[in-house]
N, CA, C and O of each residue as an XYZ file, in Angstrom:
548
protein
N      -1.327    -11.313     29.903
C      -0.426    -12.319     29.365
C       0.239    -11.759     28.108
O      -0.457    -11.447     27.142
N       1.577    -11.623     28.095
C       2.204    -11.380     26.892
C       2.520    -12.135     25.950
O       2.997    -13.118     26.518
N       2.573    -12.364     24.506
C       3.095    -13.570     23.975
C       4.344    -12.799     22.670
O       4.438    -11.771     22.000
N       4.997    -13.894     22.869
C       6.170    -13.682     21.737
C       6.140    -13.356     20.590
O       5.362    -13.988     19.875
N       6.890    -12.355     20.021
C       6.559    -11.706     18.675
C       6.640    -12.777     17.466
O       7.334    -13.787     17.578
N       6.065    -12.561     16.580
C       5.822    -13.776     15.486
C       6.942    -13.938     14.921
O       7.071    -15.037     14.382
N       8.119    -12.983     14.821
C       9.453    -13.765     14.011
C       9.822    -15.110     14.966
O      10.099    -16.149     14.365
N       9.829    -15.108     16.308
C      10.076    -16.228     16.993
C       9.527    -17.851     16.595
O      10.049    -18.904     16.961
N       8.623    -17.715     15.952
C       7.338    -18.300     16.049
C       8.311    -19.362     14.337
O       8.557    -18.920     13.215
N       8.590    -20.792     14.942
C       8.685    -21.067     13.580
C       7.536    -21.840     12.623
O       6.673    -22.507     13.194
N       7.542    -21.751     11.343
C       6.737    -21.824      9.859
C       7.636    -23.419      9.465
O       8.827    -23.709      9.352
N       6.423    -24.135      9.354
C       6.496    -25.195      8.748
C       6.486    -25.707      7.996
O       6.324    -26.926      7.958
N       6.749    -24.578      6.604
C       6.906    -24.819      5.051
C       7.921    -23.554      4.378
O       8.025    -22.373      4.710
N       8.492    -24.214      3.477
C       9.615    -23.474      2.541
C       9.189    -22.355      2.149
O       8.024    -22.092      1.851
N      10.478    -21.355      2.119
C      10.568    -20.328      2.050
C       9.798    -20.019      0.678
O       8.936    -19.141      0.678
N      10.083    -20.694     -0.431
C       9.121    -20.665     -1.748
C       7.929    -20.531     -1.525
O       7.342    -19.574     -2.030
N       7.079    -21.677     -0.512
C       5.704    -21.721      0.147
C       5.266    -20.332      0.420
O       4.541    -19.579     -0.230
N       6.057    -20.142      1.848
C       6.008    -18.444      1.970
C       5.769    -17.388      1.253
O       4.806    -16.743      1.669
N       6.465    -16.820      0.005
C       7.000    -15.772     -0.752
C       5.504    -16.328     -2.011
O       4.966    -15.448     -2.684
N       5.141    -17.479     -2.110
C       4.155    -17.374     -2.623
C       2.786    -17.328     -2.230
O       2.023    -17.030     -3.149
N       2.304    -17.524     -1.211
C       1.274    -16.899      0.072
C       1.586    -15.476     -0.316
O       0.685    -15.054     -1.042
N       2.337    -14.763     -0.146
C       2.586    -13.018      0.080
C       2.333    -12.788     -1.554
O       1.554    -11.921     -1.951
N       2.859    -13.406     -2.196
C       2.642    -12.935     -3.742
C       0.980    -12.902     -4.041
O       0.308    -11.997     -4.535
N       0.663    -13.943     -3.659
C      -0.760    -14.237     -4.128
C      -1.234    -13.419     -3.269
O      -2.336    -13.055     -3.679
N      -0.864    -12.714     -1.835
C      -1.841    -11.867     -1.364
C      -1.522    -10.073     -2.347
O      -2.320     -9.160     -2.558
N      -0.276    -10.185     -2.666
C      -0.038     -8.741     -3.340
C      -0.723     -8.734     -4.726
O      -0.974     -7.626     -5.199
N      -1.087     -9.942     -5.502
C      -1.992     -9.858     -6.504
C      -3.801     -9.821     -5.946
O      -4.653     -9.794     -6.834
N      -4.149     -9.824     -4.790
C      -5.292     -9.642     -4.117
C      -5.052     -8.377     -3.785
O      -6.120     -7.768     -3.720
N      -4.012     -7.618     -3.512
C      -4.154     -6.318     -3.054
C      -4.497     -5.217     -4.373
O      -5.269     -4.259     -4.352
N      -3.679     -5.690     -5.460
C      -4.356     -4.752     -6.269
C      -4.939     -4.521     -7.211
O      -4.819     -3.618     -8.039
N      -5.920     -5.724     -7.089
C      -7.291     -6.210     -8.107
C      -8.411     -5.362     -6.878
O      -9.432     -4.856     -7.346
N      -8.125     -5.232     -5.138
C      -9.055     -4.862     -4.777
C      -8.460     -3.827     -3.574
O      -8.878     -3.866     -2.417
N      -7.549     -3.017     -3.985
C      -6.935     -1.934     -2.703
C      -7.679     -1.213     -2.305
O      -7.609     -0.698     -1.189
N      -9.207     -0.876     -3.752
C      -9.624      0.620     -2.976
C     -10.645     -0.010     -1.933
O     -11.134      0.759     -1.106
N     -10.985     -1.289     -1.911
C     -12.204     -1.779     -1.137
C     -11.491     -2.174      0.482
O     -10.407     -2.368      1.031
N     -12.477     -2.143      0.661
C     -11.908     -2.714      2.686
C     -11.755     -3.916      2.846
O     -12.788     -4.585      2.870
N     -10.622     -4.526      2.987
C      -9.847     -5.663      3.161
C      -9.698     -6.344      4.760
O      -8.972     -6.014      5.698
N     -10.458     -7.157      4.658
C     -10.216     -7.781      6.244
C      -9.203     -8.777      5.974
O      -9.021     -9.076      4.794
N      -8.338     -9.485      7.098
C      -7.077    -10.251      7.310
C      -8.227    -11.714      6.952
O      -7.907    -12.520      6.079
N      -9.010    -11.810      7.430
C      -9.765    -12.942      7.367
C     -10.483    -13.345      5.701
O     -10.602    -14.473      5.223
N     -10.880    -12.028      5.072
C     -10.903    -12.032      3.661
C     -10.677    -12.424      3.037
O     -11.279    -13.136      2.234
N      -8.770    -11.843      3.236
C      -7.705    -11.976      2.328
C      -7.183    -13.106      2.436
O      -6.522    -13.769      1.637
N      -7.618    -13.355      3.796
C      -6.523    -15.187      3.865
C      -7.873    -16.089      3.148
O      -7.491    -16.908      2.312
N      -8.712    -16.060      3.273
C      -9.590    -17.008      2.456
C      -9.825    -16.814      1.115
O     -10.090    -17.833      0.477
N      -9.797    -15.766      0.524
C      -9.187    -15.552     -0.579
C      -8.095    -16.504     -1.158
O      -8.404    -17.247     -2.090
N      -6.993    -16.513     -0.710
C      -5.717    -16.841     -1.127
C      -5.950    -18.229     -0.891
O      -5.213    -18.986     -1.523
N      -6.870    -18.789     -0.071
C      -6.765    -20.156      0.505
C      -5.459    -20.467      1.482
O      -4.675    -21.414      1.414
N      -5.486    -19.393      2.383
C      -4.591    -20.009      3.781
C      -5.664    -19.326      4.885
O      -6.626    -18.584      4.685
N      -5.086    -19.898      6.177
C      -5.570    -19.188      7.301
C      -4.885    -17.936      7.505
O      -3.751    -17.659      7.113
N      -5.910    -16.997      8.342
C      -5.242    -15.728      8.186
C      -3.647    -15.962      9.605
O      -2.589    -15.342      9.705
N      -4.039    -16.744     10.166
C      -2.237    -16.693     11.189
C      -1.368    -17.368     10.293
O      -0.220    -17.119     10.661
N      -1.362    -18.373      8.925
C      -0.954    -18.373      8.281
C      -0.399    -17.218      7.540
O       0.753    -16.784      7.513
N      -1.232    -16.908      7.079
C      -0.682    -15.096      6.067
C      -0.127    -14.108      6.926
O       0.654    -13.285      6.447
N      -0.499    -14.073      8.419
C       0.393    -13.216      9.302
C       1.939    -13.938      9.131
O       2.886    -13.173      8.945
N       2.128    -15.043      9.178
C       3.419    -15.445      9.492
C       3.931    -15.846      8.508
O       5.002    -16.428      8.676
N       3.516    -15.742      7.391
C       4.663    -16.013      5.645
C       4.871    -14.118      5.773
O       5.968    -13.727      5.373
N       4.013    -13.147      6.228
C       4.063    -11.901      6.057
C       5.223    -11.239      6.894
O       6.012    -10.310      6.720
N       4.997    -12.002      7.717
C       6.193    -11.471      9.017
C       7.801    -12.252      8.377
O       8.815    -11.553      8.358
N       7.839    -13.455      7.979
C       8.866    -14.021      8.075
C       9.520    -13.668      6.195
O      10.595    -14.145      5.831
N       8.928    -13.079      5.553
C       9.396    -12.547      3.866
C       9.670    -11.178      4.091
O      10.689    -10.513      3.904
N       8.498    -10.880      4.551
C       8.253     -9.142      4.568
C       8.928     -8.288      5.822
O       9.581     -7.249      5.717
N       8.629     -8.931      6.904
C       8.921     -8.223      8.822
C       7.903     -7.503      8.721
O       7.866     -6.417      9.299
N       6.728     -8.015      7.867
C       5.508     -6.659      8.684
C       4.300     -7.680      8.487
O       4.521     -8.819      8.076
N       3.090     -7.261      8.777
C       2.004     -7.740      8.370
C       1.140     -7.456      7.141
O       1.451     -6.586      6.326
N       0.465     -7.926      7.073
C      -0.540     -7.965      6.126
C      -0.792     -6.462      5.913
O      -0.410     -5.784      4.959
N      -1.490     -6.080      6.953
C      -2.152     -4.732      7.012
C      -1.282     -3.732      6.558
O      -1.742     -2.838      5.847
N       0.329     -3.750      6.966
C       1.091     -2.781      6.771
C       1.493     -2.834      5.382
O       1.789     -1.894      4.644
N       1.452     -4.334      5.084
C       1.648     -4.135      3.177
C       0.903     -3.654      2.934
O       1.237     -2.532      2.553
N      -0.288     -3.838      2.896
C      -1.671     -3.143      2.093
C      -1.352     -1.677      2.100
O      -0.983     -1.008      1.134
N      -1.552     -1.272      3.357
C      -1.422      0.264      3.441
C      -0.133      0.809      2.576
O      -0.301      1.791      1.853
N       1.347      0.074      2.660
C       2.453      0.680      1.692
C       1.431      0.559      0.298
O       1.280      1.560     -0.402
N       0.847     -0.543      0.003
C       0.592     -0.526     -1.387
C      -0.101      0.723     -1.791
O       0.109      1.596     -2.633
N      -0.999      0.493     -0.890
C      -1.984      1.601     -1.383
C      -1.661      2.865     -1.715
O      -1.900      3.481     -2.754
N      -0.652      3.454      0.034
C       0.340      4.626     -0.544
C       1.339      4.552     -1.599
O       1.858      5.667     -1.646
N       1.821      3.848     -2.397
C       2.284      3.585     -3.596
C       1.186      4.381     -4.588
O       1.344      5.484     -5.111
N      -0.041      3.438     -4.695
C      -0.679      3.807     -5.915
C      -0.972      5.267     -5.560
O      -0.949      6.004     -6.546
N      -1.249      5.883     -4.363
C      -2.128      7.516     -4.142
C      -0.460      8.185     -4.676
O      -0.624      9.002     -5.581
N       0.785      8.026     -4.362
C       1.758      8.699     -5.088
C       1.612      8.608     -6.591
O       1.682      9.571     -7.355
N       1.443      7.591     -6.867
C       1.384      7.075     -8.589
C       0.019      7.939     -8.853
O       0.122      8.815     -9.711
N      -0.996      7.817     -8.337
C      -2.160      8.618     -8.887
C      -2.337     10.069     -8.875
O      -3.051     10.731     -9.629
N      -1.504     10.525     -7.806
C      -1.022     12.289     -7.389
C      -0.021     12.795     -8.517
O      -0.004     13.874     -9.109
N       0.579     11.990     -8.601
C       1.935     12.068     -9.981
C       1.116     12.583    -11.157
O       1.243     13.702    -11.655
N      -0.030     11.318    -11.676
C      -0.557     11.136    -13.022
C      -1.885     11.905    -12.818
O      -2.774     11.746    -13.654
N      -1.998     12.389    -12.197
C      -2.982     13.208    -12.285
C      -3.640     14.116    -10.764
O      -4.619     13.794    -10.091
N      -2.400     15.702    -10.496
C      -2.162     16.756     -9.925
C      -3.612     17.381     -9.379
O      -3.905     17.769     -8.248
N      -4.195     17.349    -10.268
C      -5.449     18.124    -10.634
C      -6.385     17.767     -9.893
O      -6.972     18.608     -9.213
N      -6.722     16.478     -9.861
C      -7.837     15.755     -9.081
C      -7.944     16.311     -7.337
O      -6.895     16.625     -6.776
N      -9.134     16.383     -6.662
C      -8.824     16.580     -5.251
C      -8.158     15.237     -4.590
O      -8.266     14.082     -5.000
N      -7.265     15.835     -3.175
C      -6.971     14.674     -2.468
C      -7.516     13.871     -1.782
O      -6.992     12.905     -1.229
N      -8.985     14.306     -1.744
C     -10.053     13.525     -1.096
C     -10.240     12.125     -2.655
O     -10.365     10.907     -2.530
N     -10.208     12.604     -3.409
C     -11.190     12.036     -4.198
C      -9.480     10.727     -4.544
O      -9.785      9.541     -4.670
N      -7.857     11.101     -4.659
C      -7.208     10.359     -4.693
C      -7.343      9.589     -3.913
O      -7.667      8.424     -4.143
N      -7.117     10.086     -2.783
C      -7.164      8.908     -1.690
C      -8.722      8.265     -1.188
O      -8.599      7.530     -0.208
N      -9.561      8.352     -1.482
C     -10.696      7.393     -1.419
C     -10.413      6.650     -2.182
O     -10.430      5.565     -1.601
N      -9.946      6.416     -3.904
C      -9.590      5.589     -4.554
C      -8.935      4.515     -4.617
O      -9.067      3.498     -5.297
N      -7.712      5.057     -3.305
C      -6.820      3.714     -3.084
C      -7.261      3.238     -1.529
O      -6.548      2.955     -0.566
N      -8.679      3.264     -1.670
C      -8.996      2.481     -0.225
C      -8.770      2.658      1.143
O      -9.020      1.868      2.054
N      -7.807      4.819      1.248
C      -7.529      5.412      2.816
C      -9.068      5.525      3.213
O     -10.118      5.397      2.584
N      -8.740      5.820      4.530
C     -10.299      6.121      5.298
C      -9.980      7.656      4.836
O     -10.729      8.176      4.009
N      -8.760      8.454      5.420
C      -9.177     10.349      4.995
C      -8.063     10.152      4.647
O      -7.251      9.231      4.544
N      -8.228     11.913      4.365
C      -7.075     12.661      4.022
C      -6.032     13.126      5.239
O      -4.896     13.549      5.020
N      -6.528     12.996      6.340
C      -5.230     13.413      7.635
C      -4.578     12.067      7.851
O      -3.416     12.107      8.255
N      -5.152     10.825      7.642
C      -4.603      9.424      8.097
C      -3.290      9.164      6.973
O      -2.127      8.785      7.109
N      -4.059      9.541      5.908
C      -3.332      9.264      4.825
C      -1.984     10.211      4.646
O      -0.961      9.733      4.154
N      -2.057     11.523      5.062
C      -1.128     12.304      4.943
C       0.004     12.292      5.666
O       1.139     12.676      5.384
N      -0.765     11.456      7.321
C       0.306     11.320      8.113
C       1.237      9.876      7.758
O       2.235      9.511      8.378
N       0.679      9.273      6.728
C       1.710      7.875      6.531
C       2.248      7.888      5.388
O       3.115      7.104      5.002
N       1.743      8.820      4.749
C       2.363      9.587      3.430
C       3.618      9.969      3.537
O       4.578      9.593      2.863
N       3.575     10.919      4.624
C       4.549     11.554      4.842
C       5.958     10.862      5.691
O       7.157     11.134      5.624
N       5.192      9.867      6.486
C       6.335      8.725      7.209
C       6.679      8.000      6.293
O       7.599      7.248      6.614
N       6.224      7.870      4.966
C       6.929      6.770      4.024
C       7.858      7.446      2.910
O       9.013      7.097      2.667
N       7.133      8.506      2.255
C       8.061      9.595      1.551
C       8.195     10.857      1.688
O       8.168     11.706      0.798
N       8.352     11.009      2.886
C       9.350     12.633      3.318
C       8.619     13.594      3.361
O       8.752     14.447      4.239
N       7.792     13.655      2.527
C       6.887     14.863      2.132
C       5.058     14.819      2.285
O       4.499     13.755      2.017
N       4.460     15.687      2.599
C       3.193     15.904      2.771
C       2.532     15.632      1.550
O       3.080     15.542      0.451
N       1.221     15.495      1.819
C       0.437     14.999      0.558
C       0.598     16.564     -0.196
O       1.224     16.661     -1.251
N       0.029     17.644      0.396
C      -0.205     18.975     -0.444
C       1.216     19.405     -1.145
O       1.394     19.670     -2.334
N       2.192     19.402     -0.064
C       3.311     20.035     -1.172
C       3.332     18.817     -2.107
O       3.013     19.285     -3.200
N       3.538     17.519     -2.247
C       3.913     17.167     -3.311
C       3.026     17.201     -4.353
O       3.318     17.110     -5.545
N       1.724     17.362     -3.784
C       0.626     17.332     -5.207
C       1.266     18.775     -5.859
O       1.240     18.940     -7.078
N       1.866     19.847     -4.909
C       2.161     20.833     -5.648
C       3.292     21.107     -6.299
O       3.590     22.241     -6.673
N       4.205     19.772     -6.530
C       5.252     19.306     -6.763
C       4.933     19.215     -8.144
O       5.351     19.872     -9.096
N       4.096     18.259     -8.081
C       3.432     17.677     -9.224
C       2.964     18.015    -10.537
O       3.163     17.485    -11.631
N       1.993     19.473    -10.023
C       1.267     20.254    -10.270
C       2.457     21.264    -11.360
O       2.126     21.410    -12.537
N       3.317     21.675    -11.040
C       4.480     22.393    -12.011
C       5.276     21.528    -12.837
O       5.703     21.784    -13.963
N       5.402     20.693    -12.302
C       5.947     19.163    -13.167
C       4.776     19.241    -14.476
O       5.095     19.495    -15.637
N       3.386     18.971    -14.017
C       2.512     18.710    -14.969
C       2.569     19.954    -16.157
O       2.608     19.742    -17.368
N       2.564     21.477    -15.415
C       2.880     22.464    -16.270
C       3.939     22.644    -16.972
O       3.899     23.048    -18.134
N       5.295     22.286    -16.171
C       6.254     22.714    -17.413
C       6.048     21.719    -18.395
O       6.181     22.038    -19.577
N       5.733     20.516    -18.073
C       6.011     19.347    -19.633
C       4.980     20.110    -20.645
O       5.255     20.284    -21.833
N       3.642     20.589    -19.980
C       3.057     21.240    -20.754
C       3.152     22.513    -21.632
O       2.621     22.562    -22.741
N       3.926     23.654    -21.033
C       5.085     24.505    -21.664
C       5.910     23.850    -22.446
O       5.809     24.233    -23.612
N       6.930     22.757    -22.234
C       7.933     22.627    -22.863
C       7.260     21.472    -24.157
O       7.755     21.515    -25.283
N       6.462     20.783    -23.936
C       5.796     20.571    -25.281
C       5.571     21.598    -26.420
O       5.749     21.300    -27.601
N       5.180     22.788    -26.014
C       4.426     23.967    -27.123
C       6.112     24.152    -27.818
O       6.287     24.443    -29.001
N       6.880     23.997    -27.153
C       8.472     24.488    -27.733
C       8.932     23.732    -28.494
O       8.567     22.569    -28.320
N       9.825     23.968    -29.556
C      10.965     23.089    -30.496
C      11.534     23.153    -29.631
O      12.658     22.651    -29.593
């Protein structure tokens, strides 16, 4: 049995309603990104049902729950690769709550262009020249 994709599906409260369900779940995402987040969790958390939070997620966002989380998370492992080069990529990305380093690299790379290693090594000369060009007048 097939059933109809959830944009079809109409929501019985204002768009405000909506956008604040998703807000309150993006302030749950990153008080707790690095931990394992179930849909059922997070919607009781927030105080909705989780087909609730699927469908303020689908109808603000066009994705789900899960797929925000994961952008978020790859957000912070860029932000944490940025601010600190040095660290292993195992040890970044356990932090923001990936299972590995190949899962992570492959959605890394579908979201910003580039592989986890070259850009840590991006990074990594970024971190050195500011450090050179500090010692200089």
């Amino acid at each position: 049995m097939r059933f109809a994709p959830l944009r079809h599906r109409p929501i019985p409260i204002s768009r405000n309603q909506q956008l604040d369900v998703v807000n309150r779940a993006a302030r749950y995402f990153s008080h707790h990104f690095s931990e394992e987040i179930s849909s059922e969790a997070l919607a009781h958390s927030i105080g909705v049902s989780a087909e609730w939070l699927d469908l303020c997620f689908d109808h603000c966002r066009g994705k789900t729950p899960f797929q925000a989380l994961q952008h978020f998370r790859l957000s912070r492992l860029f932000e944490g690769i940025a601010q600190q080069p040095n660290s292993t990529l195992q040890q970044q990305v356990h932090s923001c709550g990936l299972a590995s380093v190949m899962a992570a690299n492959r959605l890394f790379e579908e979201l910003f262009g580039i592989g986890l290693a070259p850009f840590r090594r991006i990074c990594r000369r970024a971190a050195a020249d500011q450090l050179l060009h500090r010692g200089q007048p």
